[in-house]
C-alpha positions in Angstrom: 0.0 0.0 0.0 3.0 2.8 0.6 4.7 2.0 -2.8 1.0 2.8 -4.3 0.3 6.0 -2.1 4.2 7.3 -3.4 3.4 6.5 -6.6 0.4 8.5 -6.4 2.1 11.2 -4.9 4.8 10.9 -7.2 3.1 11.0 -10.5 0.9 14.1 -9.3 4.4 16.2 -8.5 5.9 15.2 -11.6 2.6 16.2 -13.6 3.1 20.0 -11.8 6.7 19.8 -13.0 5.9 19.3 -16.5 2.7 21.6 -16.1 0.2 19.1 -17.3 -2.8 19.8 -16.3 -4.9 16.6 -17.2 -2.0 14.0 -16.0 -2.8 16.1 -12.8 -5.9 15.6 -12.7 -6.0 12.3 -13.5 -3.5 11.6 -10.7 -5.7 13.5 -7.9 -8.6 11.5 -9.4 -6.7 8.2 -8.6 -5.7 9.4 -5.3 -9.3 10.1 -4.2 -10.7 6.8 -6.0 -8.1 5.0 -3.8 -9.0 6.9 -0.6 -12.4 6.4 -1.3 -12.2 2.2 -2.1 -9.9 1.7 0.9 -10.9 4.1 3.7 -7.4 4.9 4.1 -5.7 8.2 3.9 -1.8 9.4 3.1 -1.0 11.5 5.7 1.8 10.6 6.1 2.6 12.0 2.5 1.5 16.0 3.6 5.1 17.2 3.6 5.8 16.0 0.2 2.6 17.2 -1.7 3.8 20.6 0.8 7.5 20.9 -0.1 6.7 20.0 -4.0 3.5 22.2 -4.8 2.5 26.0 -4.2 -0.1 27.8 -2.9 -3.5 27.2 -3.6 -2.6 23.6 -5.7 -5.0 20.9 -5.8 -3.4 18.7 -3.7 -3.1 20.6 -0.8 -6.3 21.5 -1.0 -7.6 18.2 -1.1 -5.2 16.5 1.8 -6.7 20.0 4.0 -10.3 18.5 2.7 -9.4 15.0 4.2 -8.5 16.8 7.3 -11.4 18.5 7.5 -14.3 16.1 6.6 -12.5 13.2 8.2 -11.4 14.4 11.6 -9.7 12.0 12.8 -7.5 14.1 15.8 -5.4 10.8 15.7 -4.0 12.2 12.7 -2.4 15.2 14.5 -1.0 13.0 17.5 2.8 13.8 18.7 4.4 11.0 16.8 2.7 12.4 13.5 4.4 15.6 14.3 6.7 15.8 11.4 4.6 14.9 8.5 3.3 18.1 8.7 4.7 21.9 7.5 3.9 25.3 8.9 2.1 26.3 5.6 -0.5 23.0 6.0 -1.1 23.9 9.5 -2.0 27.2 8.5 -4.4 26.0 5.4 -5.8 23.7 8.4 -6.7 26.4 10.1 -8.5 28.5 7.6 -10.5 25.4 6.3 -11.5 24.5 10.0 -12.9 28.0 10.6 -14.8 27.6 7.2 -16.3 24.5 7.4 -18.1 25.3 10.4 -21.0 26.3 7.6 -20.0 23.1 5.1 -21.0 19.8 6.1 -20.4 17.9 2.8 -17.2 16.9 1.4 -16.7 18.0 -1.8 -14.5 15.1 -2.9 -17.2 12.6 -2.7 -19.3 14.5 -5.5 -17.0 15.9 -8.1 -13.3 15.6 -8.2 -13.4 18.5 -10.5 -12.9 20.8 -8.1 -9.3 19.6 -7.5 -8.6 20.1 -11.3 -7.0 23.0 -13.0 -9.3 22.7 -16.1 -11.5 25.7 -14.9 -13.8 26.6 -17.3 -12.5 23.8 -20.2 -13.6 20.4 -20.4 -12.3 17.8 -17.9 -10.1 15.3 -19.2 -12.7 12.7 -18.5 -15.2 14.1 -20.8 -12.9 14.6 -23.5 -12.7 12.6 -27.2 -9.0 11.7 -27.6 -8.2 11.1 -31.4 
């Protein structure tokens, strides 16, 4: 299960470095299908989608999401202590204070919302030649 969760990982940094916007999606998409199948979430992966990605990316905002619908307080125990960075705990924060008013997490419905695409067709709905 951890060589699958760094692969994951893996494949959605190296889509960021190459700026491709569907092979990140699709990558996000497999990380929340997986989560979703097994009930189990990488948390131990939050410093690397941290240290590799920028403000605002996709995958921070969906490992703050898992956070936030999950909350599990086990996940922020002493021995966990170093899989997190200053700039996740902060996005923790804000998305605690904000979901006080959401009760439905928005990974369960539409994964699109961790995609870059914006306005332009997802790369699920696409015809490939």
């Amino acid at each position: 299960m951890e060589v699958e969760w760094e692969r994951l990982t893996s494949a959605y940094i190296f889509g960021d470095k190459i700026q491709d916007g569907d092979y990140k999606d699709a990558a996000i998409d497999a990380l929340i299908q997986k989560v979703l199948n097994e009930k189990s979430y990488p948390i131990h992966k939050t410093r690397k989608i941290y240290e590799n990605t920028v403000g605002g990316d996709s995958a921070r905002r969906l490992w703050v999401d898992w956070f936030v619908y999950v909350n599990d307080a086990e996940w922020m125990d002493e021995a966990k202590r170093n899989y997190y960075t200053e700039d996740f705990l902060f996005d923790l924060s804000q998305a605690l204070m904000k979901s006080i008013r959401v009760k439905v997490a928005p990974y369960k419905d539409n994964t699109c919302v961790y995609h870059i695409h914006g306005q332009k067709p997802c790369y699920k709905n696409r015809r490939f030649p």
